[in-house]
Every structure is written in C-alpha cells, then in structure tokens.
PyMOL commands that place a pseudoatom at each C-alpha (Angstrom):
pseudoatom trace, name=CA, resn=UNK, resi=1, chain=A, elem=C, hetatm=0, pos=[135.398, -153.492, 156.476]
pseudoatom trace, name=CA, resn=UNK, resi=2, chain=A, elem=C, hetatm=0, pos=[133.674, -156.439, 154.899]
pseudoatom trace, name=CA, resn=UNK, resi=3, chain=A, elem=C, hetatm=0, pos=[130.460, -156.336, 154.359]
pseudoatom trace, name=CA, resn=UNK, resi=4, chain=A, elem=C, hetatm=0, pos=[127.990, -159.379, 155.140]
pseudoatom trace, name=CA, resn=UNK, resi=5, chain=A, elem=C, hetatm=0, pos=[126.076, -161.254, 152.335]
pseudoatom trace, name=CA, resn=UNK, resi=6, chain=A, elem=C, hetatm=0, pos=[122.452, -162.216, 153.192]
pseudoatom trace, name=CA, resn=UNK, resi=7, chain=A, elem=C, hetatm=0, pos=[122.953, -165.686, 153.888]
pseudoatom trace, name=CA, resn=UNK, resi=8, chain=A, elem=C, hetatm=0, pos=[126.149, -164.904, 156.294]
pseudoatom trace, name=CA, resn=UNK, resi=9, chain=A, elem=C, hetatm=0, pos=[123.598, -162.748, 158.178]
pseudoatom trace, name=CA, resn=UNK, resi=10, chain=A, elem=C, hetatm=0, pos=[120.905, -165.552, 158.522]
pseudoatom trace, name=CA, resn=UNK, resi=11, chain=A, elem=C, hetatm=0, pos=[123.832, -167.417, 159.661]
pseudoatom trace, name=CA, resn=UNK, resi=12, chain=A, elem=C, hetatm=0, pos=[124.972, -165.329, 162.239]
pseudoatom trace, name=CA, resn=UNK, resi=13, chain=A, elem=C, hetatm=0, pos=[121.212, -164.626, 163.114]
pseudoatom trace, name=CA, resn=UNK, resi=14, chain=A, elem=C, hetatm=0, pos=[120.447, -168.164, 163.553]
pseudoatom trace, name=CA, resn=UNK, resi=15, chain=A, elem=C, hetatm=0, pos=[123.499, -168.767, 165.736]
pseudoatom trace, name=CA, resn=UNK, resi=16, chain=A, elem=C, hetatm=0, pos=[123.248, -165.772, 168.065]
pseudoatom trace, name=CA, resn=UNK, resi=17, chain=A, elem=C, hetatm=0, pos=[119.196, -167.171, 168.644]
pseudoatom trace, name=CA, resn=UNK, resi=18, chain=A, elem=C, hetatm=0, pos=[120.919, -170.660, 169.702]
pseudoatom trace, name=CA, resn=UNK, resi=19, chain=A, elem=C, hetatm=0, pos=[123.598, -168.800, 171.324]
pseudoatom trace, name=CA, resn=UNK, resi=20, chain=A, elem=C, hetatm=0, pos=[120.544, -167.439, 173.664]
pseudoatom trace, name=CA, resn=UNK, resi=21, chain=A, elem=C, hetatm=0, pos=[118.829, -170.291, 173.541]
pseudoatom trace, name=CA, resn=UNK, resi=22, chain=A, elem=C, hetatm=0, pos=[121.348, -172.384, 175.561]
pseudoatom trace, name=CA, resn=UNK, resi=23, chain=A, elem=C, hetatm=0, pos=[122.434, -169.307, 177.586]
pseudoatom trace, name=CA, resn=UNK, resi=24, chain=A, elem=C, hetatm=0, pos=[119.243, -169.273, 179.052]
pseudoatom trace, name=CA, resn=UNK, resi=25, chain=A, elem=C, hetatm=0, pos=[118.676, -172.795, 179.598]
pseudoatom trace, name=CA, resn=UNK, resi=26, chain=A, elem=C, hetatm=0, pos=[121.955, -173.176, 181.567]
pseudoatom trace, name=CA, resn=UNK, resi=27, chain=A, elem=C, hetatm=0, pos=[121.361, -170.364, 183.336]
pseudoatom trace, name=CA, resn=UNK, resi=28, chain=A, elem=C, hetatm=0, pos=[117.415, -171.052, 184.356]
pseudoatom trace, name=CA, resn=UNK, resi=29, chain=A, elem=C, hetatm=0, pos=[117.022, -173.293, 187.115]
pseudoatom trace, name=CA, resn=UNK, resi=30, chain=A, elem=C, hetatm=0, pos=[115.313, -176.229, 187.252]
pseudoatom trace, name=CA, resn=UNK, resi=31, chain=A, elem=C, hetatm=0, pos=[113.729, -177.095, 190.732]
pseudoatom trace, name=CA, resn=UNK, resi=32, chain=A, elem=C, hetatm=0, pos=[112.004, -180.543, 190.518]
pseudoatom trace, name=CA, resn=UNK, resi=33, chain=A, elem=C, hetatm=0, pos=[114.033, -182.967, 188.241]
pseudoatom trace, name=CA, resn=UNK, resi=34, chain=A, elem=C, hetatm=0, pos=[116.699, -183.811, 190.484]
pseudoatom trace, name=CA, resn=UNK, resi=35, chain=A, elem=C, hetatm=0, pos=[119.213, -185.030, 188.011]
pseudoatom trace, name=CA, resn=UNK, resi=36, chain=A, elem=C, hetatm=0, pos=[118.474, -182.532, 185.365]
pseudoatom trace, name=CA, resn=UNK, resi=37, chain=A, elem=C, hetatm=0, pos=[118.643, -180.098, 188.014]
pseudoatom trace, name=CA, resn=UNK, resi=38, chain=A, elem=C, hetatm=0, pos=[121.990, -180.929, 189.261]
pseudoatom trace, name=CA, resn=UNK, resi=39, chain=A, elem=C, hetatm=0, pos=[123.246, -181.328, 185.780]
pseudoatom trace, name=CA, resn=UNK, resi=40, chain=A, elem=C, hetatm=0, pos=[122.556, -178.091, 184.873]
pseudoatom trace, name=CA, resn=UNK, resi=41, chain=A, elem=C, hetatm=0, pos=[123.557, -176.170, 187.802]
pseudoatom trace, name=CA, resn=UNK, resi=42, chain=A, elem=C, hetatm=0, pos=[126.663, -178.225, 187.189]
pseudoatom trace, name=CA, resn=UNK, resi=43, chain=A, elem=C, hetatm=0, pos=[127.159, -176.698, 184.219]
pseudoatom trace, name=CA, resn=UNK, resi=44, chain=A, elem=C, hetatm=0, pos=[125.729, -172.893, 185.253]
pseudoatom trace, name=CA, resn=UNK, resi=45, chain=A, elem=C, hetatm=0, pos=[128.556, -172.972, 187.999]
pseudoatom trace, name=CA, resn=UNK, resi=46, chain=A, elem=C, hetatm=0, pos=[131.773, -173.972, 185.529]
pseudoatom trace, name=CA, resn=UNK, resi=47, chain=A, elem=C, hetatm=0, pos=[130.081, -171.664, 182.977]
pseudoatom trace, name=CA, resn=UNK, resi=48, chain=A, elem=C, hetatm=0, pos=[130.281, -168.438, 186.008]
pseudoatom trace, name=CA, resn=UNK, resi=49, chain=A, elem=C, hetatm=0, pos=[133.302, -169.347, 187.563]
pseudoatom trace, name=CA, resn=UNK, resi=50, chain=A, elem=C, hetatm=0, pos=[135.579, -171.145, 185.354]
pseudoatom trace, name=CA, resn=UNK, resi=51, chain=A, elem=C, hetatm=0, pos=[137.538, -174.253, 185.272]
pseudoatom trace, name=CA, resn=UNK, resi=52, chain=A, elem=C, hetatm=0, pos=[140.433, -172.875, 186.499]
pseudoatom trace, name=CA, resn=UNK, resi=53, chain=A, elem=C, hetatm=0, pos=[138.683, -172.022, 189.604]
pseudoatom trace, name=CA, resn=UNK, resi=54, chain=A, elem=C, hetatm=0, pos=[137.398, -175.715, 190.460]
pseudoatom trace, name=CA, resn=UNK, resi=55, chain=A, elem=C, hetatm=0, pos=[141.212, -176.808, 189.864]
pseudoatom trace, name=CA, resn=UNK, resi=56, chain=A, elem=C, hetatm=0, pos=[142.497, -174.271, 191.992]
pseudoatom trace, name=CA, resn=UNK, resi=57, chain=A, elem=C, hetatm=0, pos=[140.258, -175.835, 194.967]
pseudoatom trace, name=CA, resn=UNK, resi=58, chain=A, elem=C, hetatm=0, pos=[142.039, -178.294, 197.753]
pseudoatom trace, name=CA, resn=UNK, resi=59, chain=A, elem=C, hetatm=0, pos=[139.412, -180.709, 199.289]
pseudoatom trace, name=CA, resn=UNK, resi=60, chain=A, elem=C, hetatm=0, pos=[138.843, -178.355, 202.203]
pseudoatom trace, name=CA, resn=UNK, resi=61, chain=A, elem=C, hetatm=0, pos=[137.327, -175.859, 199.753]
pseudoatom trace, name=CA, resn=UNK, resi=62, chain=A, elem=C, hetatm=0, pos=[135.676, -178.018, 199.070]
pseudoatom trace, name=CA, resn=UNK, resi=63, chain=A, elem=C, hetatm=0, pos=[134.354, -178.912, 202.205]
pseudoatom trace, name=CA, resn=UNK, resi=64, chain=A, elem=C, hetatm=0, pos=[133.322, -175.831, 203.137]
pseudoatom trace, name=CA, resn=UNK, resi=65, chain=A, elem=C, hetatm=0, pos=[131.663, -174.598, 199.850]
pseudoatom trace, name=CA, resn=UNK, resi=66, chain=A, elem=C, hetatm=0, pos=[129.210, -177.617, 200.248]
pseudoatom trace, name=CA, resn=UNK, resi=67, chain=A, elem=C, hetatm=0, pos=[129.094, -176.461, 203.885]
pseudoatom trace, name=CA, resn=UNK, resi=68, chain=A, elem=C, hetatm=0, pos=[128.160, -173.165, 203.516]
pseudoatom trace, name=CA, resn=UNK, resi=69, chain=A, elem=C, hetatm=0, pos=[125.949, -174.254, 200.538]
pseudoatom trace, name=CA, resn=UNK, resi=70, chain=A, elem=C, hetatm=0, pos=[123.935, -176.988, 202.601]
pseudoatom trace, name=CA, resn=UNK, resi=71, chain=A, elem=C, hetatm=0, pos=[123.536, -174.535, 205.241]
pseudoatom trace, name=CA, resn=UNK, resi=72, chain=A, elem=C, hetatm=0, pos=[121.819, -172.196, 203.106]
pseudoatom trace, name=CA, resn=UNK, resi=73, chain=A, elem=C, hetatm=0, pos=[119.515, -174.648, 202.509]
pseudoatom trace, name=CA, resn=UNK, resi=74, chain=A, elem=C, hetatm=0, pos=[118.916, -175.277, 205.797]
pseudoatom trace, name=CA, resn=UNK, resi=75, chain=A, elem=C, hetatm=0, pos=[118.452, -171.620, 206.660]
pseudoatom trace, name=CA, resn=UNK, resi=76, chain=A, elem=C, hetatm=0, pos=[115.437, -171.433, 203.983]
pseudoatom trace, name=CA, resn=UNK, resi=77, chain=A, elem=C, hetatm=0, pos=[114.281, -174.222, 205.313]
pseudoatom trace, name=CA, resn=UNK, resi=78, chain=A, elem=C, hetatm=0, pos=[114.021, -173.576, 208.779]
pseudoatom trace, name=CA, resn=UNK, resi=79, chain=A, elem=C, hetatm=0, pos=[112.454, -169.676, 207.963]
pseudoatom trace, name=CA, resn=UNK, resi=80, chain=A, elem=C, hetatm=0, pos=[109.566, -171.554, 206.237]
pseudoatom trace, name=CA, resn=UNK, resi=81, chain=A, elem=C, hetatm=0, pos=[108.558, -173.696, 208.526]
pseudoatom trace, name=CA, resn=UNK, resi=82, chain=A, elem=C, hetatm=0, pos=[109.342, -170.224, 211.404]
pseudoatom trace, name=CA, resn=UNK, resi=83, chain=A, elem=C, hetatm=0, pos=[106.653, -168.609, 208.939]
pseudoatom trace, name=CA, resn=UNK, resi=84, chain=A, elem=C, hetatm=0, pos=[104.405, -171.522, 208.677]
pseudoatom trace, name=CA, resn=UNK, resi=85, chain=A, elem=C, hetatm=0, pos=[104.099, -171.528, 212.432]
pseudoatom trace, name=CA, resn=UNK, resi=86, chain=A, elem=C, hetatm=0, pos=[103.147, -168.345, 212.356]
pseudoatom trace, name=CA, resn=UNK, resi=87, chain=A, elem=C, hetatm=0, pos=[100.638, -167.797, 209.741]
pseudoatom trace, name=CA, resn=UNK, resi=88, chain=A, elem=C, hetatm=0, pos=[98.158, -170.722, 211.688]
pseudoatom trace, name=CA, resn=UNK, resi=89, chain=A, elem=C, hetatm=0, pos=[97.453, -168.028, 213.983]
pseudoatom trace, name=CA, resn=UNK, resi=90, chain=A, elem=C, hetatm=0, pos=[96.376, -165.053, 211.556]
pseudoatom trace, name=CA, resn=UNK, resi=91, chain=A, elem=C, hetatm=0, pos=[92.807, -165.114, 210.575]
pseudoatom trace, name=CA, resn=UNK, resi=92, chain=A, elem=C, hetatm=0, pos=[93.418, -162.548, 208.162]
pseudoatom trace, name=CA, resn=UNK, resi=93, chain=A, elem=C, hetatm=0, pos=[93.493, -163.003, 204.211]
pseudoatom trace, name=CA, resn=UNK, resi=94, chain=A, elem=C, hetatm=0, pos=[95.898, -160.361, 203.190]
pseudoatom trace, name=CA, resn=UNK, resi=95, chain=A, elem=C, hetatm=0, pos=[98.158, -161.631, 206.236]
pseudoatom trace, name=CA, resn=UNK, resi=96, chain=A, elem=C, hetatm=0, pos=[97.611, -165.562, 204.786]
pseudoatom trace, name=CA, resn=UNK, resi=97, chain=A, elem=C, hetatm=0, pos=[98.808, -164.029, 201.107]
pseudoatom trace, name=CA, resn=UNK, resi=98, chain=A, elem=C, hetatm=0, pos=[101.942, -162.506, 202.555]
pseudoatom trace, name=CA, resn=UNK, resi=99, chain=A, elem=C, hetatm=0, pos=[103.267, -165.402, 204.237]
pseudoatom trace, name=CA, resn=UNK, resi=100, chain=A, elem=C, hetatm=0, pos=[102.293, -167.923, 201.476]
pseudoatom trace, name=CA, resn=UNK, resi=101, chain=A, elem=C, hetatm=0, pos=[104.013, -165.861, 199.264]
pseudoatom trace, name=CA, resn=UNK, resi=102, chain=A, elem=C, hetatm=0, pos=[107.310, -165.608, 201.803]
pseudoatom trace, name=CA, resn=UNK, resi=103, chain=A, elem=C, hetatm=0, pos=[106.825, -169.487, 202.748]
pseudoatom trace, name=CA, resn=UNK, resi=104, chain=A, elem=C, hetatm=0, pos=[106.638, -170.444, 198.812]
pseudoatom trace, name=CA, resn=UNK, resi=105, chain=A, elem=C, hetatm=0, pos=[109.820, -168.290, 198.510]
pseudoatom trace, name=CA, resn=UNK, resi=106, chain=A, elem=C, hetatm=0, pos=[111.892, -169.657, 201.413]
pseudoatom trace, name=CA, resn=UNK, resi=107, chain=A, elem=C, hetatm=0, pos=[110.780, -173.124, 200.135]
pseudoatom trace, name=CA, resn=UNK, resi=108, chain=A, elem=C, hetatm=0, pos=[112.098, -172.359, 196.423]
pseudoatom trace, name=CA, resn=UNK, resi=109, chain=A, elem=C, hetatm=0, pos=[115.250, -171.059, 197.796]
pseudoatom trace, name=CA, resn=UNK, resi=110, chain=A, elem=C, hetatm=0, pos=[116.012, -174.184, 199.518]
pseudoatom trace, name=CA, resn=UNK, resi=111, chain=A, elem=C, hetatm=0, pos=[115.368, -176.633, 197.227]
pseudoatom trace, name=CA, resn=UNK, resi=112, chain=A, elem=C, hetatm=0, pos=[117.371, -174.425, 195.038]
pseudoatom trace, name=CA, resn=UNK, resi=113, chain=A, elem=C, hetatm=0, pos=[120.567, -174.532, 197.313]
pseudoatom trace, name=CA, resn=UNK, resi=114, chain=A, elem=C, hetatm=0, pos=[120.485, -178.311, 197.470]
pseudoatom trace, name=CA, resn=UNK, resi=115, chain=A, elem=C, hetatm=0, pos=[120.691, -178.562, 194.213]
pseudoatom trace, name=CA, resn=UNK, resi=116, chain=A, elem=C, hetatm=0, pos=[123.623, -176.299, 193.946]
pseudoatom trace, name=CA, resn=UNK, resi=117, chain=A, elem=C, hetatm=0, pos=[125.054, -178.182, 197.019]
pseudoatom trace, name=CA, resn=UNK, resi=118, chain=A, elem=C, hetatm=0, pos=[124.811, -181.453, 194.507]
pseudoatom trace, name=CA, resn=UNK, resi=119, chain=A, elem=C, hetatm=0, pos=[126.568, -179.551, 191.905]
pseudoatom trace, name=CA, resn=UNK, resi=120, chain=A, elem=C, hetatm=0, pos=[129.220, -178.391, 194.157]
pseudoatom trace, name=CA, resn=UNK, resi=121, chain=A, elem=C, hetatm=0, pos=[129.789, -182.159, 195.008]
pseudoatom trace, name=CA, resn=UNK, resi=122, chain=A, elem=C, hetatm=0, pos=[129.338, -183.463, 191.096]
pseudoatom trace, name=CA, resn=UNK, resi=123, chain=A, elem=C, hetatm=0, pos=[132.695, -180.590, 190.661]
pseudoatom trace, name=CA, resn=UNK, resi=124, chain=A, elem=C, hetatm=0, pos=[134.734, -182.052, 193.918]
pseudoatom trace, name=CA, resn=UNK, resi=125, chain=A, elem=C, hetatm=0, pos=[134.154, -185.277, 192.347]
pseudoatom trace, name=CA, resn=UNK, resi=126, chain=A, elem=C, hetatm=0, pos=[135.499, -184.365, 189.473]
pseudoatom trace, name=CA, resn=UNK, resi=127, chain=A, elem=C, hetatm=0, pos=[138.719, -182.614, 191.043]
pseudoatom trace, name=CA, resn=UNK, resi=128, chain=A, elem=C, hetatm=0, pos=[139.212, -185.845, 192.693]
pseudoatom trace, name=CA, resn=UNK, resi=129, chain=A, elem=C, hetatm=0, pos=[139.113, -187.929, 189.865]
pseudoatom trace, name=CA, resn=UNK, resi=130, chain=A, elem=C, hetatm=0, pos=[141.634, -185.426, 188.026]
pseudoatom trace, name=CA, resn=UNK, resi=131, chain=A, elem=C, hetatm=0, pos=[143.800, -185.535, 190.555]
pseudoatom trace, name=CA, resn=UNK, resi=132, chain=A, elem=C, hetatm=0, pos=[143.985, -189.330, 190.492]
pseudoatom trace, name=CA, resn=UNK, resi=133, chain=A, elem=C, hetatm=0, pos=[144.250, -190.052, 186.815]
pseudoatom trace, name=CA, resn=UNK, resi=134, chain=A, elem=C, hetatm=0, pos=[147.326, -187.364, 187.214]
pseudoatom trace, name=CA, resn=UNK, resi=135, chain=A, elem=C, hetatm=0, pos=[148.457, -189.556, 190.119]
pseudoatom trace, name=CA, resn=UNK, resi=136, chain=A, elem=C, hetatm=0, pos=[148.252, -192.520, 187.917]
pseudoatom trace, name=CA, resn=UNK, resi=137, chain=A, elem=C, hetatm=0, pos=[150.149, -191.137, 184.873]
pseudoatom trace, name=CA, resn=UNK, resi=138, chain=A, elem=C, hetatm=0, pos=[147.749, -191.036, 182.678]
pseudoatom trace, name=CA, resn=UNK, resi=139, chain=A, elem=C, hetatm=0, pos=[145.680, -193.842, 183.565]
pseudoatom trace, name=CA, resn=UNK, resi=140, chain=A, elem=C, hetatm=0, pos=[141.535, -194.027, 184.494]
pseudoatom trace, name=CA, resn=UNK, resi=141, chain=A, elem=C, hetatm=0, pos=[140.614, -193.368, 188.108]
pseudoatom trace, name=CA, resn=UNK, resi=142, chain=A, elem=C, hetatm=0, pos=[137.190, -194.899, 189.546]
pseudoatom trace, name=CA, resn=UNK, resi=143, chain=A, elem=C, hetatm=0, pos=[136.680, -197.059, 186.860]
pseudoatom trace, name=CA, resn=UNK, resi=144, chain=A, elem=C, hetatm=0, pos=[135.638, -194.080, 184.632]
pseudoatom trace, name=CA, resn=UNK, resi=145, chain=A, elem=C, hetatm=0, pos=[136.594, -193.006, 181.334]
pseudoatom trace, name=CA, resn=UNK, resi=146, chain=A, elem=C, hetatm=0, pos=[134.303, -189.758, 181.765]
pseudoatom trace, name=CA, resn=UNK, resi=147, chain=A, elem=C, hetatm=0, pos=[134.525, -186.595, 184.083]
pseudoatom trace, name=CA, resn=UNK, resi=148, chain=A, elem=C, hetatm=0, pos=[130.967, -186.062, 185.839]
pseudoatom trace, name=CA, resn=UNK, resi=149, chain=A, elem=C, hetatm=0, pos=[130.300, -183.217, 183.307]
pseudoatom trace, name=CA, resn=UNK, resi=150, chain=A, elem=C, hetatm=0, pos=[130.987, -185.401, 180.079]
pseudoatom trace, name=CA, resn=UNK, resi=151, chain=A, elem=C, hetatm=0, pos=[128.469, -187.135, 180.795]
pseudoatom trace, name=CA, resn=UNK, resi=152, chain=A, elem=C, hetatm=0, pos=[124.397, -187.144, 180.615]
pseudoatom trace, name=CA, resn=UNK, resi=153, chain=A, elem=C, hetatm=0, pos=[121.781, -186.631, 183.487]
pseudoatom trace, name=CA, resn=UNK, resi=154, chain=A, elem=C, hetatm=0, pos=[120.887, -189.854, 185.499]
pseudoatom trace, name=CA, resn=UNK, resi=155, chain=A, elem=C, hetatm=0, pos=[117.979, -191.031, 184.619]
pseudoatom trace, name=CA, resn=UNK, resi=156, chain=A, elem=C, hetatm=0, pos=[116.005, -193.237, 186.641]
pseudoatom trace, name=CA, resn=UNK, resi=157, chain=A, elem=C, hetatm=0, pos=[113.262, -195.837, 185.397]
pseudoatom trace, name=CA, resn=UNK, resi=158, chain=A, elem=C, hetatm=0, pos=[110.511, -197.194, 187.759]
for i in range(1, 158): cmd.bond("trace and resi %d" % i, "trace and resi %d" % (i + 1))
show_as sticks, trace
zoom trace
C-alpha cells in the first residue's frame, strides 16, 4: 500500500472539493435563467442517464418523453391555478399559508418541467444531428460544427 505524501493529499483534497463543487451545480436547478437553466438540466440528464441512452432513442421517444414531460408541466400548472381559485374564498390565515405554500410549490414544479422539457428537446436535437453527420459520412449537419452540449448557454443582450 502506498502511502500519500502531504502535498498528494492537498491534491486529492482540493480535487474531491471541485469534484463536489460541480456535482452540485449540475445537479441544482436553476428556475429563472432560461438558457442557463436548460443548459444545465441538459447536462444533469446525460450526467443520470447516460449517452448511450439518448442514442438508443428513435424520434418517437422522443416524442413522447417531451410529451409526457410538457404535460407535467401542465399538470402543475393547472393544480395552481385549481388552488388559487380556491384560497380567494378562505378568510382564514393558517388556511392562506397552506395554499401559498402548495400554490408556490405547484408553480416551482412547473417551471421546473419546462425546463427539463427544453432539455429533452436540446438532446433530440442532438440525436438528430448525429444521425445526419453519420448519414453524411462524416460530414457537418445543420451548418454546425458543435453538438448542442459543446456548446455555451445562449445569451441574450437587450
């Protein structure tokens, strides 16, 4: 068994702390910069499920992933607005905490699965552009030199 010298162990130290560092930032979702969002959830998904996964998928997996995500969406969507409807006619403060905290919840989850609907789209859009540039024999699809996830996060000026 080797043993460590002091500086290997700082080393080590320092990358298991960045190690974490990123691990949590691709897996903490962010909820109000679209793009970054996206990106990141982008990223979360190939990190969970794998590449091999996203290649596996035909476009009607596809289809149906951002289906079923978009509905989800719309599910949280709808159940906040069910509870908003329904809190305007309680008078009561501990009944007005309850359903701010449910509506605020619903409302999180939501934005949360159109994100991961985006996401879902960024990886079909990459399968399709894989599939082409293997269809073209090695040449570019799209007029792209760069999968989705090579590259940054939009970012929009005003």
């Amino acid at each position: 068994m080797k043993t460590l010298t002091h500086d290997e162990y700082e080393k080590l130290q320092a990358k298991a702390k960045e190690f974490d560092r990123l691990h949590a930032l691709v897996n903490t979702p962010e909820l109000v910069d679209f793009p970054a969002a996206v990106h990141l959830e982008a990223v979360h998904q190939e990190e969970r499920w794998g590449k091999k996964e996203q290649e596996s998928k035909a476009a009607i997996d596809w289809f149906w992933l951002v289906g079923y995500l978009s509905g989800r969406a719309l599910e949280h969507d709808r159940e906040a607005e069910r509870l908003l409807a329904q809190v305007g006619g309680s008078d009561a403060e501990a009944d007005r905490a309850f359903y701010d905290l449910q509506i605020a919840h619903h409302r999180e989850k939501a934005v949360h699965h159109t994100i991961t609907t985006a996401a879902a789209l960024n990886h079909w859009h990459a399968s399709m552009l894989r599939k082409a540039r293997v269809a073209q024999a090695g040449g570019l699809a799209a007029n792209s030199d760069h999968a989705p996830l090579e590259t940054e996060p939009m970012r929009f000026t005003g």
